[in-house]
C-alpha positions as CSV (number, residue, x, y, z in Angstrom):
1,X,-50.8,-110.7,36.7
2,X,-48.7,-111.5,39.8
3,X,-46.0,-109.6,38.6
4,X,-48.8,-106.2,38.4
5,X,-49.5,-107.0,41.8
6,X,-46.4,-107.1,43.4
7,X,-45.7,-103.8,41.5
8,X,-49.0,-102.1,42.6
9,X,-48.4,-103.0,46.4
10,X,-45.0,-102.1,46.1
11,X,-46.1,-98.8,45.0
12,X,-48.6,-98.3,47.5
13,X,-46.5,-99.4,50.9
14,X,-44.1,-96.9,49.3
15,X,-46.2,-94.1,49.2
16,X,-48.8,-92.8,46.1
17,X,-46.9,-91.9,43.1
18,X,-47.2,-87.8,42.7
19,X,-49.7,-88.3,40.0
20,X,-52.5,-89.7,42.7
21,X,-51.3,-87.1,45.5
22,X,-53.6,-83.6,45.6
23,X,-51.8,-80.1,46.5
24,X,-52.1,-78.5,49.7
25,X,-53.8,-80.4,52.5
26,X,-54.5,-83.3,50.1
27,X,-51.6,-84.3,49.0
28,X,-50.5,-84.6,52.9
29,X,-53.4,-86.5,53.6
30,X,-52.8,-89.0,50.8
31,X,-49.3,-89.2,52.7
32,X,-50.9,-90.2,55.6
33,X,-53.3,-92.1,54.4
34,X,-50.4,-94.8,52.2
35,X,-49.6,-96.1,55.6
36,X,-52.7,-97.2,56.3
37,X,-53.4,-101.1,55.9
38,X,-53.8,-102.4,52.3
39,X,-57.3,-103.6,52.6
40,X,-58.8,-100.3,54.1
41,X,-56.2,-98.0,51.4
42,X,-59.6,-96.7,49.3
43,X,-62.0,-97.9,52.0
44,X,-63.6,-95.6,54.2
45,X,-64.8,-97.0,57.4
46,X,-68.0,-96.5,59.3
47,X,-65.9,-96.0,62.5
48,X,-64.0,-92.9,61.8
49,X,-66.8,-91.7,59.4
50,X,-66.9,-88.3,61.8
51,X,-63.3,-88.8,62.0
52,X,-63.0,-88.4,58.6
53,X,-65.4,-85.4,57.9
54,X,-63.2,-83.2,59.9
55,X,-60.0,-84.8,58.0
56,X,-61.3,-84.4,54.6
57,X,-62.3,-81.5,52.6
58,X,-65.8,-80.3,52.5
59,X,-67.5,-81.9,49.2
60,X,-68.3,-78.4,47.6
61,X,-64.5,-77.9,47.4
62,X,-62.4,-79.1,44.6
63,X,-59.8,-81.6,45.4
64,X,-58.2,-84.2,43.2
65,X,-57.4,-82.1,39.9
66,X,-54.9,-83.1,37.8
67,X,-54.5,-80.1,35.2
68,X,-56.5,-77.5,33.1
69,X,-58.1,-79.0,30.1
70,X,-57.3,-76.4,27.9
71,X,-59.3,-73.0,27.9
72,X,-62.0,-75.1,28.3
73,X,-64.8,-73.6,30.6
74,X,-67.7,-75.5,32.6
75,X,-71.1,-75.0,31.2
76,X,-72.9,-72.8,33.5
77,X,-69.5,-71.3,35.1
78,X,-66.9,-69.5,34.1
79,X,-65.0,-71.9,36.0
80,X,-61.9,-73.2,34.2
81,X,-62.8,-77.4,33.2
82,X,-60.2,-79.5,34.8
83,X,-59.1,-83.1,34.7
84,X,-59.5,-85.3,37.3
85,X,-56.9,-87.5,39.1
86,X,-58.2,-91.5,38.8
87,X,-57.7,-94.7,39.0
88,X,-55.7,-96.1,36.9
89,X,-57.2,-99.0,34.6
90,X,-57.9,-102.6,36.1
91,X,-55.5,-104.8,34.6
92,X,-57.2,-108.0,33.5
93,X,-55.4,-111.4,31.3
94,X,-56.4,-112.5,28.1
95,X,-58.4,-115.5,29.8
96,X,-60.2,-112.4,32.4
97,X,-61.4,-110.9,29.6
98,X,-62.5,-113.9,27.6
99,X,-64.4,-115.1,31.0
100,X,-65.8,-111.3,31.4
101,X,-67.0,-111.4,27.7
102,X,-68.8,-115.0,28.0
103,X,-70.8,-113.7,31.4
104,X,-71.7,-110.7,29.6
105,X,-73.1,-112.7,26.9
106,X,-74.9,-115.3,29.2
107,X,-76.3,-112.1,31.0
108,X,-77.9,-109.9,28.2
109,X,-77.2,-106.4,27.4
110,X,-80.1,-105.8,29.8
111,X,-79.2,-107.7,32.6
112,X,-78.2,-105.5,35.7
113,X,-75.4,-107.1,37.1
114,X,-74.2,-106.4,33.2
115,X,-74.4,-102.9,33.7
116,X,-72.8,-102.6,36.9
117,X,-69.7,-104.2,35.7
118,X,-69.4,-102.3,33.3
119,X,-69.9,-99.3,34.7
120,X,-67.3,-99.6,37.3
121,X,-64.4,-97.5,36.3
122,X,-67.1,-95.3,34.9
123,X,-68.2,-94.6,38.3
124,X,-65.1,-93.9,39.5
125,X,-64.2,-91.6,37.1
126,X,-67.5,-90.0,37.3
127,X,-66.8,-89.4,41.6
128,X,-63.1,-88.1,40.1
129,X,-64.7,-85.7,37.8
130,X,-67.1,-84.5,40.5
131,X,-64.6,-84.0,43.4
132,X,-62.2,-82.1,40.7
133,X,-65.5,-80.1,39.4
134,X,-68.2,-79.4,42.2
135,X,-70.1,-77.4,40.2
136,X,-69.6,-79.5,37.0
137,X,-72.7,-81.5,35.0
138,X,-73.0,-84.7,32.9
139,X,-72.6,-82.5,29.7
140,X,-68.7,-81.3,31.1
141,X,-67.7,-84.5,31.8
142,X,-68.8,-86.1,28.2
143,X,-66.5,-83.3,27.1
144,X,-64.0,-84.5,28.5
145,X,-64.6,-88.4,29.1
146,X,-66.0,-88.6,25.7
147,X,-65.6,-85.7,23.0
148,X,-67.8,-87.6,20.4
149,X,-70.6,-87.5,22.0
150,X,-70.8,-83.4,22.6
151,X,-71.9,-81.7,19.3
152,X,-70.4,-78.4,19.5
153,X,-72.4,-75.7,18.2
154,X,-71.1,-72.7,15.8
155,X,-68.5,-71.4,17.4
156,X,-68.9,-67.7,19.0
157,X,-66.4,-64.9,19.6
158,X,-67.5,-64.2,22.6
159,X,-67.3,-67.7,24.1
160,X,-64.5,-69.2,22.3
161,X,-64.5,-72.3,25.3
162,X,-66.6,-74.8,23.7
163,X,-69.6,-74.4,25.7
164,X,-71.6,-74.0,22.8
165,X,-73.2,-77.1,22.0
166,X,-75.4,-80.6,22.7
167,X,-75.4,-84.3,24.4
168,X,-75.2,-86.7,21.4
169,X,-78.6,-88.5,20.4
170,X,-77.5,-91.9,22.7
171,X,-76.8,-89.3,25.9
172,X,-80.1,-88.1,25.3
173,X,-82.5,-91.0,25.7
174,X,-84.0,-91.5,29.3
175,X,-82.9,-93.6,31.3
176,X,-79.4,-94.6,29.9
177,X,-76.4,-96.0,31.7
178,X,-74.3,-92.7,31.5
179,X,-77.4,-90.5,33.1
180,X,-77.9,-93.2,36.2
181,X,-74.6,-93.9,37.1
182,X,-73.8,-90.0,36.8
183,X,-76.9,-89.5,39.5
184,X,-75.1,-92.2,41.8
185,X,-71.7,-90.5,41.6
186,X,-70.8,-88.8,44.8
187,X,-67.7,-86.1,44.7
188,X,-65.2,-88.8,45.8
189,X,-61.6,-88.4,45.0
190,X,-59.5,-91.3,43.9
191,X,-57.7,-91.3,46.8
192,X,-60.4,-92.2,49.0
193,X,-62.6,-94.4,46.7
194,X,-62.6,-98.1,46.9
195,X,-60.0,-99.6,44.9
196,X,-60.7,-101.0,41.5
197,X,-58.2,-103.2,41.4
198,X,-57.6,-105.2,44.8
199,X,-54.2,-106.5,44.2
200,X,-53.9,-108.8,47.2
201,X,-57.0,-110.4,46.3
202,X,-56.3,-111.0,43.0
203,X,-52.6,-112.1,43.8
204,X,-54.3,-114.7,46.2
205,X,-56.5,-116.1,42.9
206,X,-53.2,-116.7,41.0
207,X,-51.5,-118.7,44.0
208,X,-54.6,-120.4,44.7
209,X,-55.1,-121.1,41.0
210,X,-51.0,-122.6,41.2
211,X,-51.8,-124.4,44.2
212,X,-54.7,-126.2,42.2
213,X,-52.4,-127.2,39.5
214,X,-49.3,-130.2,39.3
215,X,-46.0,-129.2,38.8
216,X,-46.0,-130.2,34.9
217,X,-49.4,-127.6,34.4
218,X,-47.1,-125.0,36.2
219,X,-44.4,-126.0,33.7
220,X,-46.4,-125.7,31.2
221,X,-47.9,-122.5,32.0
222,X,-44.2,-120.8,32.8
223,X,-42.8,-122.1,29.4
224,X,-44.2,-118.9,28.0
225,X,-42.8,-116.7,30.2
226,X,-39.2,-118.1,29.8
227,X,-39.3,-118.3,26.1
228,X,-39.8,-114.6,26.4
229,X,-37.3,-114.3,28.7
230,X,-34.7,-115.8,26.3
231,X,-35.5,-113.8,23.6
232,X,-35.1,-110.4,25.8
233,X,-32.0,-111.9,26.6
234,X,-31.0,-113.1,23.4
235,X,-31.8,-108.9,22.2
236,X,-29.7,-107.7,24.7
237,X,-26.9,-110.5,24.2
238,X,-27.0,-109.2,20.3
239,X,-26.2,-105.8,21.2
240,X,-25.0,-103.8,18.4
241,X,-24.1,-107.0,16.5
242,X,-27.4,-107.7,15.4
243,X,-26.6,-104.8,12.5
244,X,-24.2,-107.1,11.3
245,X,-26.0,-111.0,11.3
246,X,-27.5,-111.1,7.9
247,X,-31.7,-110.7,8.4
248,X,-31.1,-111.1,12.2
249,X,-34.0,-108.4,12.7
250,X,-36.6,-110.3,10.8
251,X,-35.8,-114.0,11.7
252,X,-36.2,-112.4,15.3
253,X,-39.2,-110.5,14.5
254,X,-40.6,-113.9,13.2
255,X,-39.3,-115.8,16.2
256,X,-41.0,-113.7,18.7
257,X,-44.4,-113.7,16.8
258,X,-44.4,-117.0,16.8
259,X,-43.6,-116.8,21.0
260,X,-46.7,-114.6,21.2
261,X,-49.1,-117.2,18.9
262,X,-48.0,-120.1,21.3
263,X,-48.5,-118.2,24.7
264,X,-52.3,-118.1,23.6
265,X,-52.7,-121.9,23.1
266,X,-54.0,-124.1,25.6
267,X,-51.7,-126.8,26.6
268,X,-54.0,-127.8,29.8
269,X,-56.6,-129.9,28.1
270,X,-57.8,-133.2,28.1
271,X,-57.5,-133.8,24.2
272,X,-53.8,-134.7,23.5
273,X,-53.5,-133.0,20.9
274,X,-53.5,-129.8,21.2
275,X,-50.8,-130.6,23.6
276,X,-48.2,-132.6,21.5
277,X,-49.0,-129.9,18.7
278,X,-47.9,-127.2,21.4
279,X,-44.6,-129.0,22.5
280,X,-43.8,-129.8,18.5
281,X,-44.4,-126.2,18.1
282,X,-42.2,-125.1,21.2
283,X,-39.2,-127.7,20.1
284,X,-39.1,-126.1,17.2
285,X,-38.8,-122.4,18.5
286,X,-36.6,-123.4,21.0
287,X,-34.2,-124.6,17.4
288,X,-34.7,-121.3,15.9
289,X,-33.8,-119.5,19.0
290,X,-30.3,-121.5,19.4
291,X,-29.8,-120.8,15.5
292,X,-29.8,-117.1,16.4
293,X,-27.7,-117.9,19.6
294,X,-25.2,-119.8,17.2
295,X,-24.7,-117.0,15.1
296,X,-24.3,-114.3,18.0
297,X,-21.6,-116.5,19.0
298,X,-20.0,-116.9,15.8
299,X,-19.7,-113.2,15.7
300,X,-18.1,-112.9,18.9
301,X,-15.3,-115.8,17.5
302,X,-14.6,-114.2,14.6
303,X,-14.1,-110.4,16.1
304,X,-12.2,-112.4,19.1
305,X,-10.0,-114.1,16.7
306,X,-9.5,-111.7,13.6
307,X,-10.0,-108.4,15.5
308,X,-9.1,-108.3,18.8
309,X,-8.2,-105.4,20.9
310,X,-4.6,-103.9,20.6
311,X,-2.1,-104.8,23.6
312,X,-0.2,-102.4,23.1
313,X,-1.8,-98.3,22.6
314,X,0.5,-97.5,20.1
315,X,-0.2,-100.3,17.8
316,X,-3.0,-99.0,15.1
317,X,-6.6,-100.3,15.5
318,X,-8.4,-101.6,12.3
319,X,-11.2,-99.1,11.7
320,X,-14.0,-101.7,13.3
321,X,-16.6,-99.2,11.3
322,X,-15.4,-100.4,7.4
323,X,-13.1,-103.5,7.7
324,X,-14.5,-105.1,10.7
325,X,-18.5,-105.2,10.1
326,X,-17.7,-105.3,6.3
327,X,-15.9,-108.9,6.8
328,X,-18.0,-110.3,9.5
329,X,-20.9,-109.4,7.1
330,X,-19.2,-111.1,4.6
331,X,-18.0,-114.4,6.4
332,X,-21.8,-114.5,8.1
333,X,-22.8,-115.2,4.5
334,X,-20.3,-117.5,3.4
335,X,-18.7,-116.1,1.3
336,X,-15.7,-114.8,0.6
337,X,-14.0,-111.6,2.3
338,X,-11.2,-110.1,0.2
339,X,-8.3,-108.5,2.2
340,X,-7.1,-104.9,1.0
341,X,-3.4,-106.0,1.9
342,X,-3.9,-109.3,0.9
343,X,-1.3,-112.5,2.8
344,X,0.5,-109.3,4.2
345,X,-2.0,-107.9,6.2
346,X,-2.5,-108.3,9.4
347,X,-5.7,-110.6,9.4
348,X,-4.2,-112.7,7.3
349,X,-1.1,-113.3,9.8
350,X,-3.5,-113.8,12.4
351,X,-5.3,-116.5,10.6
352,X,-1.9,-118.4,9.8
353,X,-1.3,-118.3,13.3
354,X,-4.4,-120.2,13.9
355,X,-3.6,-122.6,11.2
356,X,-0.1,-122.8,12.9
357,X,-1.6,-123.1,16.5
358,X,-3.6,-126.4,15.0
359,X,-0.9,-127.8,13.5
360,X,1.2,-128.0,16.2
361,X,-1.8,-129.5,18.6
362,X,-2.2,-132.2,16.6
363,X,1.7,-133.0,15.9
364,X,1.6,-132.6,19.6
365,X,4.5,-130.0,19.4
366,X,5.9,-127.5,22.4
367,X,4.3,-123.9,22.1
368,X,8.3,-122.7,23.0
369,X,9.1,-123.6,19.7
370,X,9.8,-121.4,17.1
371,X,7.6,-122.4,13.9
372,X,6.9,-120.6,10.7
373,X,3.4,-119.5,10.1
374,X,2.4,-121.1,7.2
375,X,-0.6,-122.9,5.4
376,X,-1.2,-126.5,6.1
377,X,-1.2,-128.5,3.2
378,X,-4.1,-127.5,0.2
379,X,-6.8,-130.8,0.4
380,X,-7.3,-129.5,-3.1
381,X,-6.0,-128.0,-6.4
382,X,-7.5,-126.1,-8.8
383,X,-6.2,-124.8,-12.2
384,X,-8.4,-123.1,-14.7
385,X,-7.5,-121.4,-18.2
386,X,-10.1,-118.9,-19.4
387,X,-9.9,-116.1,-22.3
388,X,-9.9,-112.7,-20.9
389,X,-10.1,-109.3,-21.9
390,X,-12.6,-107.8,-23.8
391,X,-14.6,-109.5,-26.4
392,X,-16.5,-108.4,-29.6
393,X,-19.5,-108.5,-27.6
394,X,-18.3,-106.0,-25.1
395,X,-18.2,-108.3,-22.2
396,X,-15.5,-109.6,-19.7
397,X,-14.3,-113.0,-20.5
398,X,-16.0,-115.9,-22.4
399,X,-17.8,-119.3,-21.5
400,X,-15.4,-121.2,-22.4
401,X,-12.7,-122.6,-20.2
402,X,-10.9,-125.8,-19.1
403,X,-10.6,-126.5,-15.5
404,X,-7.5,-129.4,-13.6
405,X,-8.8,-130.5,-10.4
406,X,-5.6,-131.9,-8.3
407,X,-6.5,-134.1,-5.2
408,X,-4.4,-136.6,-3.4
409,X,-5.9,-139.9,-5.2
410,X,-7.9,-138.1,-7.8
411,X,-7.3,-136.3,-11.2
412,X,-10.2,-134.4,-13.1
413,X,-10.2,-132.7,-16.2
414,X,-13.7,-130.6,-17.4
415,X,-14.5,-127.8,-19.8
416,X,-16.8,-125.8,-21.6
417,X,-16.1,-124.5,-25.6
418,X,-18.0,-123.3,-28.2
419,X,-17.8,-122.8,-31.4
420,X,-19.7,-119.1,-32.0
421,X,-17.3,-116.6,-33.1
422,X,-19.2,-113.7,-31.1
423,X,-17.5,-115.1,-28.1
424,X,-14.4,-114.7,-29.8
């Protein structure tokens, strides 16, 4: 929420963007009017009331209109229909709305002060629609505010705009909410009506609300925030990569869901559990994330290390489209990544090197000396003997086979035989 405030005043000491400026006179008088104090933007004082008259255009001339709506005509005019320029809509937080529902619901659907906030943006929109269409009535703007609720008529040839047509049975009963607040709407553009959303005010109500709290509720409160954080950064760190790490979309996908399910929880709370279930659940998406982290960095290694970028131009590039993502892939997995060239080609030299290199850090050995790049020394050997070629059953190979395993203080000897002559 403090964030949407800094943004809306930011906007507004800049000037109005062009989509709340009017043509002509308007539009210069929005201009004039962004420099005005932030508190008085919408407001329209008693003082320069006369002032203003003069300023401002009469009331029975259209001012605020965003666009045509169509070939849509006004009931009782030929006058084209056209949509207004408002407000935009009040931002409000998850725990706004929960403490907007629960008044409502203390209040009654037939409690006044119910309908009034409700009606708010209504009546703004309402003034819009008016100051955009003087001669426009409650049934034009149900056509445009809400379509449903105009049941159009056989359509004629000769009047082809949707004019045809009735108010919906709700419109239609006396006394409702639309019908009142559409008799209290005066032709006001948006420009000039009193702000819906006052951001200073509700920028001072989050400071005073972190002034209220300790430090380790503020902590608490921004731990969302900078999980989210990481995992925008942790997107962006991915890059092109993330193609490449084996299910990286869904583990992330499931990672961030999980960032959106703990962001609703209540962590302030006298109960301690709710709290140690939150931090449990944030220690373990925190070891998620640096699993994903782990395996970005991985990637970079291995392309640092097996592919990296030619000094010289002339030397030929591996195609990074086939061999390179095919290999990562492959080594991401565990398993293993066959080399077209086999020990001649060039990954393979590279990775002797880096044998070699570890070699001679831990015989403590000069880097000016010359050494051969070979393979340290195999931990283990393996030796197995298995019939091949094809078989009377039509396969590759057989089950059996005998198997020498060849450590430095260990000798084992294992097989598998059969006697069934289809194997044979």
């Amino acid at each position: 929420m403090l964030n949407v405030c800094m943004e809306r005043r930011r906007i507004r000491e800049g000037g109005l963007p062009f989509s709340m400026t009017g043509g002509g006179e308007g539009g210069a008088e929005g201009r004039e009017g962004s420099h005005d104090s932030e508190d008085e933007f919408f407001d329209c004082s008693d003082e320069d009331e006369e002032e203003s008259k003069k300023r401002h255009a009469p009331w029975n001339q259209p001012v605020g209109r965003l666009s045509k709506l169509g070939k849509m005509l006004l009931v009782d005019s030929d006058e084209p229909l056209y949509i207004p320029i408002t407000q935009e809509p009040v931002p409000k937080t998850e725990d706004q709305l929960e403490d907007d529902a629960e008044v409502m619901l203390k209040l009654g659907p037939g409690s006044e002060l119910c309908t009034q906030m409700m009606s708010a943006s209504l009546l703004s929109d309402m003034e819009s629609f008016k100051a955009a269409n003087p001669a426009g009535k409650l049934e034009d703007f149900i056509r445009w505010y809400s379509p449903r609720d105009w049941i159009e008529e056989d359509t004629d040839e000769r009047d082809p705009f949707g004019r045809k047509g009735h108010l919906s049975s709700r419109m239609m009963i006396p006394g409702n909410t639309w019908q009142t607040v559409w008799d209290d709407a005066r032709p006001v553009p948006a420009r000039r009506q009193r702000r819906l959303f006052d951001d200073a005010k509700e920028a001072e109500k989050v400071l005073h609300y972190f002034d209220s709290r300790s430090l380790g509720q503020i902590a608490q409160l921004t731990m969302a925030a900078l999980f989210h954080s990481a995992l925008r950064t942790l997107k962006d760190e991915a890059g092109t990569d993330s193609k490449i790490i084996p299910s990286f979309a869904e583990n992330f996908e499931k990672v961030t869901s999980t960032c959106c399910k703990l962001s609703r929880e209540n962590w302030i709370s006298s109960a301690p559990t709710p709290r140690g279930t939150s931090v449990k659940k944030f220690e373990s998406l925190l070891s998620d994330i640096t699993q994903l982290e782990n395996v970005i960095i991985q990637v970079r290694s291995l392309r640092k290390k097996l592919f990296p970028p030619p000094e010289d131009e002339t030397e030929p590039a591996l195609d990074k489209t086939t061999v390179e993502k095919a290999m990562l892939s492959q080594l991401l997995k565990a398993l293993d990544a066959e080399l077209d060239d086999g020990a001649k080609s060039t990954i393979s030299k590279r990775v002797l090197g880096m044998f070699t290199e570890a070699k001679m850090a831990a015989n403590e050995q000069a880097n000016e000396q010359t050494v051969a790049l070979t393979l340290p020394d195999p931990v283990e050997k393996q030796f197995t003997l298995r019939l091949g070629g094809k078989t009377i059953n039509k396969g590759m190979g057989s089950p059996q086979f005998m198997r020498a395993i060849l450590t430095h203080n260990e000798f084992r000897l294992c097989g598998a035989f059969s006697q069934n002559t289809t194997f044979y």
